[in-house]
DSSP file (Angstrom, degrees, kcal/mol; ACC not computed):
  #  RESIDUE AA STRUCTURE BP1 BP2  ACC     N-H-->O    O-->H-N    N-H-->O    O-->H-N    TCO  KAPPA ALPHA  PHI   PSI    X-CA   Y-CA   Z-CA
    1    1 A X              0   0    0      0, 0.0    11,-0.1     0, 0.0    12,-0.1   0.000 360.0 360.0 360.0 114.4  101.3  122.7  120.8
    2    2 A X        -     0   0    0      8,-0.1     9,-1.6    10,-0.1     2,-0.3   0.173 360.0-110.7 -75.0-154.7   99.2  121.9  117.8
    3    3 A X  B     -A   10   0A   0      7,-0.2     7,-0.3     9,-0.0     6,-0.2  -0.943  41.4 -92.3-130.2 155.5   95.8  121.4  117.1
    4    4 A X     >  -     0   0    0      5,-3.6     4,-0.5    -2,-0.3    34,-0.2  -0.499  22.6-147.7 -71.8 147.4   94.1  117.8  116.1
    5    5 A X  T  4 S+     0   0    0     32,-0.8    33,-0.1     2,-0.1    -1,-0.1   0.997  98.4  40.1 -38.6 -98.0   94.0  117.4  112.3
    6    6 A X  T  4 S+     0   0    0      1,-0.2    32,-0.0     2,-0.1    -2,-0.0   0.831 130.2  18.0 -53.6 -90.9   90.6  115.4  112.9
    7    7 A X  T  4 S-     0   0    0      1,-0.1    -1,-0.2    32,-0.0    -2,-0.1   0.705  88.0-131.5 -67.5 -27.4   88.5  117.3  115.8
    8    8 A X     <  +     0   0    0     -4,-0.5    -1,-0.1     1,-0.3    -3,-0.1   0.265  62.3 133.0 107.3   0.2   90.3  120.9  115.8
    9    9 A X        -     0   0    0     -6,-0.2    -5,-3.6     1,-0.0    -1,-0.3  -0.425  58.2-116.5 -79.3 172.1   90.6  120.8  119.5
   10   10 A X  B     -A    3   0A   0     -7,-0.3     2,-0.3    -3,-0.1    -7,-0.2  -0.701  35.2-175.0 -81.1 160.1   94.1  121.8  120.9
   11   11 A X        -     0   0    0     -9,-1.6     3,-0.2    -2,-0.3    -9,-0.0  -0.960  34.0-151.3-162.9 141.5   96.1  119.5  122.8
   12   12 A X  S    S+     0   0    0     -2,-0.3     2,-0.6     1,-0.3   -10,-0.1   0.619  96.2  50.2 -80.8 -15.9   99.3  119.2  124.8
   13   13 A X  S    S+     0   0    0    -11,-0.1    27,-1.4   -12,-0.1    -1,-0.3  -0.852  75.5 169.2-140.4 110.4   99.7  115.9  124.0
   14   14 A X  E     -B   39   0B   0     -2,-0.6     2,-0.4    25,-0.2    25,-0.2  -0.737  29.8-139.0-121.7-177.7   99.4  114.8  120.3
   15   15 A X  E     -B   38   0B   0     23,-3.6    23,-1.6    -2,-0.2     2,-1.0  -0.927  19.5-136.9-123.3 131.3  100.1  111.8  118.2
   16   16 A X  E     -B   37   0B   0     -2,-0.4     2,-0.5    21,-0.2    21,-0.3  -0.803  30.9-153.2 -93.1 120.5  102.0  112.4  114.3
   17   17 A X  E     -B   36   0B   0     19,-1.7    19,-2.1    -2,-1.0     2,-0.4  -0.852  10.0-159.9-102.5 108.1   99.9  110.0  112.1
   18   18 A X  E     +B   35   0B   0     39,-0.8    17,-0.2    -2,-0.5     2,-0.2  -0.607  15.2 175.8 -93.9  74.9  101.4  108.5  109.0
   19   19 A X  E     +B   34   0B   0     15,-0.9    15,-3.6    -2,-0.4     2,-0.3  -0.349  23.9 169.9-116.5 162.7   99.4  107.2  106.4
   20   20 A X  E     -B   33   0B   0     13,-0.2     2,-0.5    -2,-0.2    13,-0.2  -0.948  13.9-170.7-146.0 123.6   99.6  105.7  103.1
   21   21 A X  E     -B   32   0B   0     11,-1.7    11,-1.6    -2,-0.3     2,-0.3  -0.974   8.9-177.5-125.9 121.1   96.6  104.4  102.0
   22   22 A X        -     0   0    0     -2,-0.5     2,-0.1     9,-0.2     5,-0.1  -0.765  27.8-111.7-125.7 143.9   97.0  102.1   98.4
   23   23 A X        -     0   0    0     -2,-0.3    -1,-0.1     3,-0.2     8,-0.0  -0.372  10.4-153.0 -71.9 163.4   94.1  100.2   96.2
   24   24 A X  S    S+     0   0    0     -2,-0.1    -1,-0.1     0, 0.0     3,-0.1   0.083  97.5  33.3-126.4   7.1   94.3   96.4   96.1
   25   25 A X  S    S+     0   0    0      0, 0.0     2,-0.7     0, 0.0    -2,-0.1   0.369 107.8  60.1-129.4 -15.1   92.6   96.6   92.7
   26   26 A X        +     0   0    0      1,-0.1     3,-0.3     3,-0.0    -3,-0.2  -0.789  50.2 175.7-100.6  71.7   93.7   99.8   90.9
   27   27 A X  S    S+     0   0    0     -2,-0.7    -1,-0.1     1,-0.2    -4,-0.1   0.785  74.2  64.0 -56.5 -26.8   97.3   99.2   90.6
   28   28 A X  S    S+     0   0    0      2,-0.1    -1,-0.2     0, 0.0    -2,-0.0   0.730  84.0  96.7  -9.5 -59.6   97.4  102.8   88.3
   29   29 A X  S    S-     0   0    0     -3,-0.3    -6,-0.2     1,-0.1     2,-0.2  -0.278  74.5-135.2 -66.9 153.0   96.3  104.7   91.0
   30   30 A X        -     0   0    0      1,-0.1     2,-0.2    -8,-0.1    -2,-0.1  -0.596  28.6-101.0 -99.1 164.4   98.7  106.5   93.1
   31   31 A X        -     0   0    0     -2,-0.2     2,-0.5    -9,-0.1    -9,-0.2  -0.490  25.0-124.6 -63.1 137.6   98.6  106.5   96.9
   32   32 A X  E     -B   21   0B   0    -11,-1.6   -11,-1.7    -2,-0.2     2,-0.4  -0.803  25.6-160.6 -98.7 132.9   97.4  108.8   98.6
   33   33 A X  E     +B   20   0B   0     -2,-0.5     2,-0.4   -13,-0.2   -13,-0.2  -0.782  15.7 166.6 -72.2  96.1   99.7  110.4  101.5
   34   34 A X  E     -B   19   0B   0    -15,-3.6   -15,-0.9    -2,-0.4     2,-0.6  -0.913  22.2-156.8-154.4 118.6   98.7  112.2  104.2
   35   35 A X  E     -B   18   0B   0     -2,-0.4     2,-0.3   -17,-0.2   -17,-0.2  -0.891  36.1-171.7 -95.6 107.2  101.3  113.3  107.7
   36   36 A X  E     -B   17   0B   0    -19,-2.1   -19,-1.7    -2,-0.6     2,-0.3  -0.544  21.6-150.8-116.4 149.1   98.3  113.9  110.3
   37   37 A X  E     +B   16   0B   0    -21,-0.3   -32,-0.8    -2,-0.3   -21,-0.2  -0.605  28.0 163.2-102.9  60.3   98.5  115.5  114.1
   38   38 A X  E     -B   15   0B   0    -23,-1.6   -23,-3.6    -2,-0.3     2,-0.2  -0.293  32.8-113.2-101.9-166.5   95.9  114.3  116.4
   39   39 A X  E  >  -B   14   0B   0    -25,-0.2     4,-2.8     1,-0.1     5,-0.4  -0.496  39.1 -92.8-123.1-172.9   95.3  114.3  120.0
   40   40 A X  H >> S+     0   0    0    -27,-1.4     4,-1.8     1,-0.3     3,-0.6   0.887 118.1  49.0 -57.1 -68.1   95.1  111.4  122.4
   41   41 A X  H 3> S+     0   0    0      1,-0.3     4,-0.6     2,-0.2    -1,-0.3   0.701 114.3  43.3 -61.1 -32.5   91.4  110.7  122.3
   42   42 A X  H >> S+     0   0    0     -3,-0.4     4,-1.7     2,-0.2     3,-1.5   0.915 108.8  59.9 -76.2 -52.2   91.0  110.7  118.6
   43   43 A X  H <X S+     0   0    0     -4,-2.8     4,-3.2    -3,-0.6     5,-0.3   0.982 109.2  45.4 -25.6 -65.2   94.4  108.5  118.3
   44   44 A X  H 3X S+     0   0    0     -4,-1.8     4,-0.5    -5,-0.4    -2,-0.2   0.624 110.4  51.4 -85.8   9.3   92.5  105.8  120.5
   45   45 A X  H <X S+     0   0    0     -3,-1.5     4,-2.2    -4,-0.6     3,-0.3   0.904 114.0  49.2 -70.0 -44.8   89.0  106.1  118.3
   46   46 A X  H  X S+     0   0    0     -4,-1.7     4,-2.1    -3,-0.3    -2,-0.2   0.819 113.6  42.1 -25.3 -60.0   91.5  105.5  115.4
   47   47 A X  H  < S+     0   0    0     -4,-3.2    -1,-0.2     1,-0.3     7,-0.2   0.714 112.2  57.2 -90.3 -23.7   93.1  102.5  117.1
   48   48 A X  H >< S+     0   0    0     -4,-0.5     3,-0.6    -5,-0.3    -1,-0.3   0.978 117.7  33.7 -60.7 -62.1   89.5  101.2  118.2
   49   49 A X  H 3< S+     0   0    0     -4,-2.2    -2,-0.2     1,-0.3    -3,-0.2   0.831 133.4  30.5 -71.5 -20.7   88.4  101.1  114.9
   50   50 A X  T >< S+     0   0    0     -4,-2.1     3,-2.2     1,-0.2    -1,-0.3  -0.633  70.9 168.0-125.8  62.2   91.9  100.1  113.3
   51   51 A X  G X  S+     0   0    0     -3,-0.6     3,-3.3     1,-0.3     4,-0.4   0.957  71.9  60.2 -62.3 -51.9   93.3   98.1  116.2
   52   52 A X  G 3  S+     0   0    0      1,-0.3    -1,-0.3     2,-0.1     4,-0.2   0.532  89.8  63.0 -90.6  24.9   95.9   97.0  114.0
   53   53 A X  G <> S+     0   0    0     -3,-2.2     4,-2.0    -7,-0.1     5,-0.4   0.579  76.1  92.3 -76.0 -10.3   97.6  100.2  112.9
   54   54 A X  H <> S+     0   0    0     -3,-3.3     4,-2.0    -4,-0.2     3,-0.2   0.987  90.1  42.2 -67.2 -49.1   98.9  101.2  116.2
   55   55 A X  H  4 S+     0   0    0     -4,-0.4    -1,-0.2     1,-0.2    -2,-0.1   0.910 121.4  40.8 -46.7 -35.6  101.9   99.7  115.8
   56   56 A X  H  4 S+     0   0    0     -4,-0.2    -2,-0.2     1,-0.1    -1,-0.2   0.798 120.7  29.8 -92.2 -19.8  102.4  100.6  112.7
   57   57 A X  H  <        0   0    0     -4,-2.0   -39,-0.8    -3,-0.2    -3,-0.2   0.783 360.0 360.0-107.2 -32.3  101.3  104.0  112.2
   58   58 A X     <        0   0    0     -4,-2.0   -42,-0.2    -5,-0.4    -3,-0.2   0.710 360.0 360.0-124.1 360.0  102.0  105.5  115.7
């Protein structure tokens, strides 16, 4: 069982978070990448602030 990526806590029940996060004005820049672990409560702050990644990201 890991531990979240964001808060540190352990958790039995985590979520693998895939992001790629790209400019909309810097075409040059590369993306940045990042394969994340968090745990349920942090997932549904995520998805409160970014309702429309859940589908896509978890």
């Amino acid at each position: 069982m890991p531990d979240c990526e964001v808060c540190g806590t352990f958790t039995s029940k985590s979520y693998n978070v895939d992001l790629i996060i790209t400019s909309n004005f810097d075409r040059e820049e590369k993306p940045f990448e990042r394969d994340s672990v968090v745990c349920s409560d942090c997932r549904n702050k995520i998805v409160n602030v970014f309702p429309k990644v859940e589908d896509e990201f978890f």
